[in-house]
MARBA-603299 format. One record per residue (C-alpha): residue number from 1; x, y negated, z. Coordinates in nm, 4 decimals. Each point is the difference from the previous one (the first is absolute). Layout:
// MARBA-603299
PT num        x        y        z
PT NUM        X        Y        Z
...
// end
This chain:
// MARBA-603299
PT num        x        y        z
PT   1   2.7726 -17.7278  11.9984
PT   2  -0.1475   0.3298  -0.1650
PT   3   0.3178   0.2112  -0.2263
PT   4  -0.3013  -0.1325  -0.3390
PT   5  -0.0053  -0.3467   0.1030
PT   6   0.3595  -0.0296  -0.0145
PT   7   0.0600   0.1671  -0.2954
PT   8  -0.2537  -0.1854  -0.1603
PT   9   0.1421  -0.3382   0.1136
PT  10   0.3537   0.1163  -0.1453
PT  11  -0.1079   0.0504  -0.2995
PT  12   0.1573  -0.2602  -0.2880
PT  13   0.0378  -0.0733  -0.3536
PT  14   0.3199   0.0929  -0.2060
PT  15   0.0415  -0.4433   0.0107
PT  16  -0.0486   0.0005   0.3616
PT  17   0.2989   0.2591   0.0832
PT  18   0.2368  -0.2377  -0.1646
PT  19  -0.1356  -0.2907   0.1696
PT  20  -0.0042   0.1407   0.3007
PT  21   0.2575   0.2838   0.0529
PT  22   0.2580   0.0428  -0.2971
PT  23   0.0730  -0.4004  -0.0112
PT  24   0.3954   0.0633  -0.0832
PT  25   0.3201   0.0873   0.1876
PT  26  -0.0836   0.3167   0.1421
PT  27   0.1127   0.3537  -0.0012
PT  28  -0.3196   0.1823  -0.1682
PT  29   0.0061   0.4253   0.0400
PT  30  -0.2310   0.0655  -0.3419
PT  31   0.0344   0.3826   0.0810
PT  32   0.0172   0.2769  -0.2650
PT  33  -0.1586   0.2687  -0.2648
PT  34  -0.3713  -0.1551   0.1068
PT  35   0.1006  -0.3477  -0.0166
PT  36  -0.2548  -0.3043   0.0423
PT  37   0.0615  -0.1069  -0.3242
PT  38  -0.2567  -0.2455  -0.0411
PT  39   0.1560  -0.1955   0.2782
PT  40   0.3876   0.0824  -0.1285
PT  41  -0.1252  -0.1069  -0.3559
PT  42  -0.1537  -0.3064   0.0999
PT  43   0.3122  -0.1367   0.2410
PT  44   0.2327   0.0692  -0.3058
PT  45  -0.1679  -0.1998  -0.2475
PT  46  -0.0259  -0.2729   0.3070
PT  47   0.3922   0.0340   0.0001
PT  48   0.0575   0.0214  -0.3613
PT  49  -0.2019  -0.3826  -0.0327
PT  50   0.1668  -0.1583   0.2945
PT  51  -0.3049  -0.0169   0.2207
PT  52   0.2103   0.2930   0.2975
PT  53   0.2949   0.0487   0.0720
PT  54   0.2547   0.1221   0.2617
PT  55  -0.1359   0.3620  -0.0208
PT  56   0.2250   0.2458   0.1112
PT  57  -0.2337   0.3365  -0.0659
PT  58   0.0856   0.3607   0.1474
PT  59  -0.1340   0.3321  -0.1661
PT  60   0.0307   0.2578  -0.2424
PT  61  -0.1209   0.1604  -0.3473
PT  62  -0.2984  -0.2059  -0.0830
PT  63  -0.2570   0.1898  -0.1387
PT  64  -0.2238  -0.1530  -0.3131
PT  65   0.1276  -0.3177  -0.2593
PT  66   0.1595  -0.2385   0.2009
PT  67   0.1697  -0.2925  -0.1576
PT  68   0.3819   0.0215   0.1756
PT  69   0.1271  -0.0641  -0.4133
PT  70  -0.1501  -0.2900  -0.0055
PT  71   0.1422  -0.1449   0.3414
PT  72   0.2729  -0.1487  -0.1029
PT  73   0.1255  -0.2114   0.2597
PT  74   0.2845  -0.0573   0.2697
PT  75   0.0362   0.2149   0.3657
PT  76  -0.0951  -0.3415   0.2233
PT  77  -0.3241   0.0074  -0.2400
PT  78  -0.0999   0.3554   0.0106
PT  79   0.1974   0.3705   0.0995
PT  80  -0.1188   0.3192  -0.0136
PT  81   0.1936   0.2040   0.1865
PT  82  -0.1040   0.3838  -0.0309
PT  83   0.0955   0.3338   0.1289
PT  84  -0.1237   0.2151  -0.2935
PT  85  -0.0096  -0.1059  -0.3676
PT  86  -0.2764   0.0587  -0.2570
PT  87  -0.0810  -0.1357  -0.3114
PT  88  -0.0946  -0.3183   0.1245
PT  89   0.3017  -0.0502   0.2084
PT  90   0.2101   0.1387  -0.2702
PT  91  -0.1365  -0.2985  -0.2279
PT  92   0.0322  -0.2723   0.2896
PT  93   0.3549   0.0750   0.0579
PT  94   0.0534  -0.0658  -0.3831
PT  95  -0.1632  -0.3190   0.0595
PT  96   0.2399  -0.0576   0.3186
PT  97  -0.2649  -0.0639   0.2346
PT  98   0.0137   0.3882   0.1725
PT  99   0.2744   0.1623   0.2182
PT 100   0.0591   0.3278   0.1214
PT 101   0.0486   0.0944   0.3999
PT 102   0.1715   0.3402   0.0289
PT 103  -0.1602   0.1382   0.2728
PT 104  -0.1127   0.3506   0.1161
PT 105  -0.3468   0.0280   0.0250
PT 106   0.0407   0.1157   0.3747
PT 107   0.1217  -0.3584   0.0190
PT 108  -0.2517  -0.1582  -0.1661
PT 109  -0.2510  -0.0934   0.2539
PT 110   0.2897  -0.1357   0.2723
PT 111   0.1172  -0.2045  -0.2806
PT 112  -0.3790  -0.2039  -0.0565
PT 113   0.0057   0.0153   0.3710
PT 114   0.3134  -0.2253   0.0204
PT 115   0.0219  -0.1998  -0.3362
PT 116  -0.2509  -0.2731   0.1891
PT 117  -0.2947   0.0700  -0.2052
PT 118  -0.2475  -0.3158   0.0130
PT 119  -0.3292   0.1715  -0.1796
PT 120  -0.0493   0.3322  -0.0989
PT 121  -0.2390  -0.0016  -0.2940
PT 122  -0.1588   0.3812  -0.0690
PT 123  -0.2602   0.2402  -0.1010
PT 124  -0.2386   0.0922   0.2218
PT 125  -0.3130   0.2330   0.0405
PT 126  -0.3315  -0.1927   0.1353
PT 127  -0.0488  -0.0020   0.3493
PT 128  -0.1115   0.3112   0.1364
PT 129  -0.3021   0.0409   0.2994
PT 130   0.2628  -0.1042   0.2635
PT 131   0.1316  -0.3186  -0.2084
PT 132   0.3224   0.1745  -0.1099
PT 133   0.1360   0.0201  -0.3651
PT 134   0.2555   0.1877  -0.1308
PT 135   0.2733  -0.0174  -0.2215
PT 136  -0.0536   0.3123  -0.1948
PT 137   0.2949   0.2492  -0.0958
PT 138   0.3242  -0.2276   0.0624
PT 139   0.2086   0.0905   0.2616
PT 140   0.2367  -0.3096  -0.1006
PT 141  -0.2939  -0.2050   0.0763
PT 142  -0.0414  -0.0237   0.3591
PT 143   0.3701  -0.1756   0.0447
PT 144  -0.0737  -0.2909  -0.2176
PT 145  -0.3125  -0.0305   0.2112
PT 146   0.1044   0.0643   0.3313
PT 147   0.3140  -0.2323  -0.0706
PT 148  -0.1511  -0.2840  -0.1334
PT 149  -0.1936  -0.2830   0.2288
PT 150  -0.2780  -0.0315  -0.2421
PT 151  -0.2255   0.2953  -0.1960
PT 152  -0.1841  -0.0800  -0.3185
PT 153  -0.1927   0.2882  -0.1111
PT 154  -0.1194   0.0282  -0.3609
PT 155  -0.3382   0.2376   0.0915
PT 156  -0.0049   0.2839  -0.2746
PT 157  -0.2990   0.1996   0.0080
PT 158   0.1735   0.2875  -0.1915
PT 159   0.3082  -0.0194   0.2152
PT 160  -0.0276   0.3677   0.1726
PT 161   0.0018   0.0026   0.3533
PT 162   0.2099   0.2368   0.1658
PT 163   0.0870   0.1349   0.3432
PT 164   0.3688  -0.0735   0.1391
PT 165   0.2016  -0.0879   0.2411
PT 166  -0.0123  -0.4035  -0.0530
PT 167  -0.2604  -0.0437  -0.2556
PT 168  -0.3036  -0.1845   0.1266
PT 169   0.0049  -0.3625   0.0930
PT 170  -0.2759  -0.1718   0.2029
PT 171  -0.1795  -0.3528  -0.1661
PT 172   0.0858  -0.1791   0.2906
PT 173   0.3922   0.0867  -0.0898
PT 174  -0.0545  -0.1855  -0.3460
PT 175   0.0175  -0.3208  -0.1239
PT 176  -0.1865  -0.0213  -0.3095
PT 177  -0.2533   0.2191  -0.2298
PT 178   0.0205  -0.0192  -0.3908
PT 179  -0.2828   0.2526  -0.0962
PT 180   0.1441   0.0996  -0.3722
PT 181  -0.0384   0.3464  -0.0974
PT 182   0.2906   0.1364  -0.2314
PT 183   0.0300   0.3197  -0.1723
PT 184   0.2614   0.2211   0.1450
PT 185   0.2908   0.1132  -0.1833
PT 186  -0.0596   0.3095  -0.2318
PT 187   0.3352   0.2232  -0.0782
PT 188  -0.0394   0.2734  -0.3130
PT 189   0.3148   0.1720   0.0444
PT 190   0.0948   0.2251  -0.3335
PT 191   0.0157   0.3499   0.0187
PT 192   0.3294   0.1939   0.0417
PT 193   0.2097   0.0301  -0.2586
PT 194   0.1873   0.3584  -0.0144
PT 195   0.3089  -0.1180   0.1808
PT 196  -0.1767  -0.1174   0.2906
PT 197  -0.2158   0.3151  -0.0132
PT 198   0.3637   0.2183   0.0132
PT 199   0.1323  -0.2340   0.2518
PT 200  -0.3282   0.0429   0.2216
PT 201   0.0006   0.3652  -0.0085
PT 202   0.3902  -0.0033   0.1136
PT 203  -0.1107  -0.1920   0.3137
PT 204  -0.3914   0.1779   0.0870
PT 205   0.2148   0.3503   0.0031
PT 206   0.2113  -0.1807   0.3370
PT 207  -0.3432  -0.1118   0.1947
PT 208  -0.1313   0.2630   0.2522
PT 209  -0.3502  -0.0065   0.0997
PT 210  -0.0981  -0.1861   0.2876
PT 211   0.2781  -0.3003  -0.1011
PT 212  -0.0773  -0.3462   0.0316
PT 213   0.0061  -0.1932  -0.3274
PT 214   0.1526  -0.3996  -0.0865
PT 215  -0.0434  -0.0319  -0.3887
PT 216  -0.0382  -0.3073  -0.1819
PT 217  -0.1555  -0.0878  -0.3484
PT 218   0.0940   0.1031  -0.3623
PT 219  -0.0046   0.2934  -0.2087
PT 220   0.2836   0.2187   0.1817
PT 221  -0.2229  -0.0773   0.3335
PT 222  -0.2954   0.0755  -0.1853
PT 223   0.1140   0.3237  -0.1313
PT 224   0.1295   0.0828   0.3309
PT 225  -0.3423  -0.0327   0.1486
PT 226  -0.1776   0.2180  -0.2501
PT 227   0.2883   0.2904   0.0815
PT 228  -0.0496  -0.0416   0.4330
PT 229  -0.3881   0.1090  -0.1568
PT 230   0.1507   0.3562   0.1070
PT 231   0.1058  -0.0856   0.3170
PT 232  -0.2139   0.0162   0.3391
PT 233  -0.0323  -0.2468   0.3276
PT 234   0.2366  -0.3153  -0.1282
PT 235  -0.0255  -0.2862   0.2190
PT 236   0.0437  -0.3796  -0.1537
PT 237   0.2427  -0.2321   0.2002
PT 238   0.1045  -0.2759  -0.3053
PT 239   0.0725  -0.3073  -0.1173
PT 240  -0.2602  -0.0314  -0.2626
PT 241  -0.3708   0.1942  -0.0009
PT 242  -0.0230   0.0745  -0.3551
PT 243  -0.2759   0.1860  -0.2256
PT 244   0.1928   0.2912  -0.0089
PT 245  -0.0264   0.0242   0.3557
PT 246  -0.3775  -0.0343  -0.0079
PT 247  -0.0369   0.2860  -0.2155
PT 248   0.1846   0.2156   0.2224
PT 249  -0.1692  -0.0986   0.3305
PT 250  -0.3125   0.0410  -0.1749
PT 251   0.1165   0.3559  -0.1046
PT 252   0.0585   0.0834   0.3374
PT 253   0.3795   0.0689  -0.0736
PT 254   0.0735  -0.2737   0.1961
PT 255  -0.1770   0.0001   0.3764
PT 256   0.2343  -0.1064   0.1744
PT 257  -0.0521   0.3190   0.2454
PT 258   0.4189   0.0552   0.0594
PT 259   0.0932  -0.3529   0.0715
PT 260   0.1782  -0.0473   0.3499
PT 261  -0.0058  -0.3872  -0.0455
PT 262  -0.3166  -0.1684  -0.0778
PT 263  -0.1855   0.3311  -0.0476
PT 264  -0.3690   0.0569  -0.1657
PT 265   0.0843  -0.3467  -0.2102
PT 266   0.1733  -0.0759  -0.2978
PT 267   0.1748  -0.2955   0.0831
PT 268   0.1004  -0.2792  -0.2809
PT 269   0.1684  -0.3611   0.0143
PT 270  -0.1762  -0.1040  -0.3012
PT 271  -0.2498   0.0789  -0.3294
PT 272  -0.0213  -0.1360  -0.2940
PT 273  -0.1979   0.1884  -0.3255
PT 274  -0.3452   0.1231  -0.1427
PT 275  -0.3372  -0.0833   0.1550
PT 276   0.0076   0.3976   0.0609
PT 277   0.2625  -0.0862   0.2684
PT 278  -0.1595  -0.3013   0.1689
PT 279  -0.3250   0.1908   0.0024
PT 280   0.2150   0.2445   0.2146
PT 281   0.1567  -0.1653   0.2417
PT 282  -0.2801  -0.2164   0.0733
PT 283  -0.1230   0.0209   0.3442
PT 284   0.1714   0.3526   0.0042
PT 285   0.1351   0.0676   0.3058
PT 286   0.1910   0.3364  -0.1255
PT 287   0.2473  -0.3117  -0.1839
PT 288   0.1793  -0.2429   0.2583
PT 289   0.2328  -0.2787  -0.1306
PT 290   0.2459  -0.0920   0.2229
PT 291   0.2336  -0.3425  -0.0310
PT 292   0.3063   0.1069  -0.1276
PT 293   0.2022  -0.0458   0.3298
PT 294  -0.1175   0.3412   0.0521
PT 295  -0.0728   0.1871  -0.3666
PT 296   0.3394  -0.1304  -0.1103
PT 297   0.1727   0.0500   0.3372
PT 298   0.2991   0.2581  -0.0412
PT 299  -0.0779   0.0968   0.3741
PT 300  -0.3618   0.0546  -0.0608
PT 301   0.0628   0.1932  -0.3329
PT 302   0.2252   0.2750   0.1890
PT 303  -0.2834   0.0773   0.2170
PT 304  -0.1883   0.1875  -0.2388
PT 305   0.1438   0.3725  -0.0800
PT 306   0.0967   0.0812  -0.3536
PT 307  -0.0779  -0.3478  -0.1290
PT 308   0.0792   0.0095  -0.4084
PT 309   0.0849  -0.3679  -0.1092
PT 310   0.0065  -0.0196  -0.3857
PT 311   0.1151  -0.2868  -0.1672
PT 312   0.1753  -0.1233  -0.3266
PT 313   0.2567  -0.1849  -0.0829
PT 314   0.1069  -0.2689  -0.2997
PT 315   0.3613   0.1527  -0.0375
PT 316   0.2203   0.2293   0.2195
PT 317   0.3345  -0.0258  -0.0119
PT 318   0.2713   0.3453   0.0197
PT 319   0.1194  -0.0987   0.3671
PT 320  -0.4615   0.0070   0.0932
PT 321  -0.0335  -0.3640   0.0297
PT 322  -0.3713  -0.0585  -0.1423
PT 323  -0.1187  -0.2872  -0.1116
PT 324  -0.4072  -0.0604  -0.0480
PT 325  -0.0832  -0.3346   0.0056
PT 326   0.2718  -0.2016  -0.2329
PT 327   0.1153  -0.0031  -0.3788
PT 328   0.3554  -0.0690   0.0605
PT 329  -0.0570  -0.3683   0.1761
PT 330  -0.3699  -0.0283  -0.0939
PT 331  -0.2421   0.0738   0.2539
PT 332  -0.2859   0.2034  -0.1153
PT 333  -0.1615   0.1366   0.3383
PT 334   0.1447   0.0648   0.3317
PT 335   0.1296   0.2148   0.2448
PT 336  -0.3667   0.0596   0.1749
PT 337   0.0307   0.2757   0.2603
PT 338   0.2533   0.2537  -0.2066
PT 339   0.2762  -0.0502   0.2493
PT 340  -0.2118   0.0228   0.2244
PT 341  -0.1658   0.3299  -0.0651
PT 342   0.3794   0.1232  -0.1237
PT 343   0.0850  -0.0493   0.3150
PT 344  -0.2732   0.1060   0.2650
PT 345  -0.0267   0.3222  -0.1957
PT 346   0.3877   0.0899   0.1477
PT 347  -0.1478   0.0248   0.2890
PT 348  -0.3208   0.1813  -0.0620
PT 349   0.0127   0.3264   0.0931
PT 350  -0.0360   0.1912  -0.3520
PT 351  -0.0239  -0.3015  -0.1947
PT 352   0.1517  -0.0293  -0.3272
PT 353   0.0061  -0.3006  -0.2261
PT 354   0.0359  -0.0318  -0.3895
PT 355   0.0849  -0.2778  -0.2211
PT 356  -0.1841   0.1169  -0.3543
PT 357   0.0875  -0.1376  -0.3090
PT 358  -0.0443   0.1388  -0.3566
PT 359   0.3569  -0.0058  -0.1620
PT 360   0.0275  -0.2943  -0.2512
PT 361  -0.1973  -0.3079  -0.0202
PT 362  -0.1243  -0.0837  -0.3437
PT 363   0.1025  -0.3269  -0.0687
PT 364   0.0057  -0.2095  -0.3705
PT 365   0.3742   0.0970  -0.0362
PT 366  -0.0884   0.3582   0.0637
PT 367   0.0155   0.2311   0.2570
PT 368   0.2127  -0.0915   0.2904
PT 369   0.0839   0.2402   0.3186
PT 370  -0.1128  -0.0767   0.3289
PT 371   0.2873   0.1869   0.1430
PT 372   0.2795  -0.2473  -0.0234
PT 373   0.4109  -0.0017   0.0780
PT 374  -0.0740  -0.3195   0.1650
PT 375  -0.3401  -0.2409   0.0389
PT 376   0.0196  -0.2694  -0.2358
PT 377   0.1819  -0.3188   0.1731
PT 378  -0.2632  -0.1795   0.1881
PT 379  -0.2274   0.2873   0.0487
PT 380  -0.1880  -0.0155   0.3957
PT 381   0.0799   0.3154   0.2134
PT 382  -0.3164   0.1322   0.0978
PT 383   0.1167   0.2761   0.1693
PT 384   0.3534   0.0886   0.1342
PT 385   0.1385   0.3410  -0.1122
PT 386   0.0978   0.0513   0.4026
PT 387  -0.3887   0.0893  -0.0189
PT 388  -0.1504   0.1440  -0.2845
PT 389  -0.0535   0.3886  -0.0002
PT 390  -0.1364   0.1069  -0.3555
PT 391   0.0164  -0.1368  -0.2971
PT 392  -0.1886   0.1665  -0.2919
PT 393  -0.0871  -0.0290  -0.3645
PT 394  -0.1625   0.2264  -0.2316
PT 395   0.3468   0.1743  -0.0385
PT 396   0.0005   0.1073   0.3776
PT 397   0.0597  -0.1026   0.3468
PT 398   0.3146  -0.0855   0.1788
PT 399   0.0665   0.0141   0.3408
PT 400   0.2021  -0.3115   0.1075
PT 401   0.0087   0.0535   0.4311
PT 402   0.3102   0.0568   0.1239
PT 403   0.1715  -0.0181  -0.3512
PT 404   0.2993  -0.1328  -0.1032
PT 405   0.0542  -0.2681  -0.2791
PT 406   0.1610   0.2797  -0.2654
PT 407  -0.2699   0.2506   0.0878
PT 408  -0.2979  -0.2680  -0.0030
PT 409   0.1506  -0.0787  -0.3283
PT 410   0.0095   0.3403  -0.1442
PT 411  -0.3609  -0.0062   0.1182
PT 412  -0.1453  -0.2622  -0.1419
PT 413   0.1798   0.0687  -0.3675
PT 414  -0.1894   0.3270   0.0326
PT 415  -0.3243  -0.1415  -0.0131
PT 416   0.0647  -0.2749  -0.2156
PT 417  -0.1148  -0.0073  -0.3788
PT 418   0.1954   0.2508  -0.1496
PT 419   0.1027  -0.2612  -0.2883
PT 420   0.1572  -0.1806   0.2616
PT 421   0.1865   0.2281   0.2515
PT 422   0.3555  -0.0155  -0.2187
PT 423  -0.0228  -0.3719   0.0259
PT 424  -0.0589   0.0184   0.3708
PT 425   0.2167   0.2311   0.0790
PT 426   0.2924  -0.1452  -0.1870
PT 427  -0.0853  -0.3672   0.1847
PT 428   0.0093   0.1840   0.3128
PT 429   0.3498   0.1705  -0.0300
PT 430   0.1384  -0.3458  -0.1405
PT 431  -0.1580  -0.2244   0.3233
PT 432   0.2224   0.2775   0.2285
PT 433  -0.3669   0.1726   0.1224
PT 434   0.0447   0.2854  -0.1870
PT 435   0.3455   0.2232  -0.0458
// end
């Protein structure tokens, strides 16, 4: 049979995949960022009325309105158990029917490997000449699929299809078709404020030409972008493909031309952002995803020279314990790759990485610092002070390698708010930290 005539033939109704293929106890991967959510939608209202149930699902930060608030039921009915927390997750563990894995995402694709994954139910591009689709920019993605025993792919038309290392899937390797385009998530991220623009400036003076770049999304990664503007041949090896990448690739301040590992590419686990961005990456072989076995592999992230890995951070406390996914016992992210990059770049020759954060948060109860005698109780390490190197707010940079507790203390007070450095210093001297 002909690659068309089976894709044809595989082709079903939104009522037929229930009928056929998510009928009840089963472990369902639902993926993340460019969910299927015309599928996830319609097997939570199926749960919320009685007619499925037994639905153990697998994934993380669902993209779009997804009713999780309204699924209000117990774990043998429905359990979504996720590995990075959005909005929608955020709302479903309120509701009691979402849990949080900690994982690392260099973890992240053994662990859909070996959960026992019945269906796998994704976004994919059409079929290509040759039969194959692909799952766009997601290197979470091809664990759910290459764990689970079935594939159900939700064919997007403005999915982007992308070159990588585990992307493209043949028809005769899927189950079932749903063609139901879905518009792809669009971020606006604000501009800088003046903090982040101080705290930016701190970090592009560190970054020689020719490094290799991991920077995430938000206005201190944002800001840092616009400063690298100045810098020449920066190569891309990172856990997330932003806009602010884009912009610099299509500058031609980053070409990739110094890289020693993966070299002439940019190389990304995942996007997620404006059309601008999936315009860019689409079909563009100067962008390769990878799964995140190897973008969020310590080993892999030490082979590139002078790799910069900037990250932030919820809270950090005086001994350099950071915290960036919880509010005290409340998950509001996840780790991702942080550790991850913290600790490949050890081991990259010339790498440096930063944890950025402006000083205070601005909360309802006023300004709080971010620099902390101790995380508040409950708080999720994200990354162990045997491993961070910089730390830096808009009031400097401190150097935590090789440092002991009273001098990463007398650090960190130094770049605290300056409203709050008496406090922290007399906390420190009366936990024993500082004499």
């Amino acid at each position: 049979m002909s690659w068309t005539k089976e894709y044809e033939e595989k082709q079903v109704s939104l009522q037929q995949i229930f009928e056929s293929h998510l009928t009840g106890n089963q472990k369902v991967y639902i993926g993340g960022l460019h969910t299927p959510n015309t599928i996830i939608n319609e097997m939570l209202q199926r749960i919320r009325d009685g007619r499925l149930s037994g639905i153990d699902a697998w994934g993380n930060w669902i993209n779009g309105h997804v009713t999780l608030n309204e699924t209000q039921v117990g774990p043998e009915t429905f359990r979504y158990h996720t590995y990075f927390a959005g909005p929608n997750e955020r709302a479903g563990m309120a509701a009691g029917c979402v849990a949080h894995i900690p994982v690392h995402f260099s973890d992240v694709n053994r662990m859909l490997r070996e959960v026992g994954l019945d269906y796998a139910v994704v976004q994919m591009t059409p079929p290509d000449e040759n039969g194959y689709c692909n799952i766009g920019p997601l290197g979470f993605e091809p664990g759910g699929v290459q764990g689970a025993k079935h594939i159900i792919a939700q064919v997007n038309r403005n999915l982007p299809r992308v070159f990588g290392d585990s992307h493209d899937y043949h028809v005769s390797q899927i189950d079932a078709f749903l063609l139901q385009d879905e518009e792809l998530e669009d971020i606006v991220v604000p501009d800088p404020t003046p903090e982040e623009l101080k705290v930016a400036e701190l970090i592009v003076d560190r970054i020689p030409d020719g490094a290799c770049i991991q920077l995430g999304i938000g206005g201190i990664s944002n800001a840092i972008a616009k400063g690298l503007e100045s810098k020449q041949h920066l190569g891309a090896f990172t856990e997330m493909y932003s806009d602010a990448l884009v912009e610099l690739q299509m500058k031609g301040v980053i070409d990739n031309s110094r890289k020693n590992y993966f070299p002439g590419k940019s190389v990304g686990g995942y996007s997620t952002g404006s059309k601008r961005l999936y315009d860019f990456i689409n079909q563009n072989p100067e962008v390769y995803f990878t799964s995140y076995e190897t973008v969020c592999n310590p080993e892999c992230i030490a082979k590139n020279d002078n790799l910069m890995s900037l990250n932030t951070a919820v809270s950090i406390d005086l001994t350099g314990q950071v915290c960036a996914e919880s509010i005290g016992p409340r998950q509001y992210s996840a780790s991702g790759g942080q550790m991850n990059f913290v600790q490949g770049v050890k081991n990259s020759k010339g790498g440096m990485s930063f944890i950025a954060v402006t000083s205070v948060a601005h909360t309802k109860k006023g300004d709080v610092s971010k620099i902390v005698p101790m995380l508040a109780q409950g708080s999720a390490i994200t990354s162990l002070r045997n491993d961070v190197q910089y730390i830096a707010t808009e009031y400097g940079v401190a150097d935590l390698r090789w440092a002991d507790v009273p001098t990463r203390a007398r650090r960190l007070i130094s770049i605290a708010h300056p409203d709050f450095r008496d406090e922290l210093a007399f906390e420190a001297k009366k936990m024993g930290i500082l004499f």
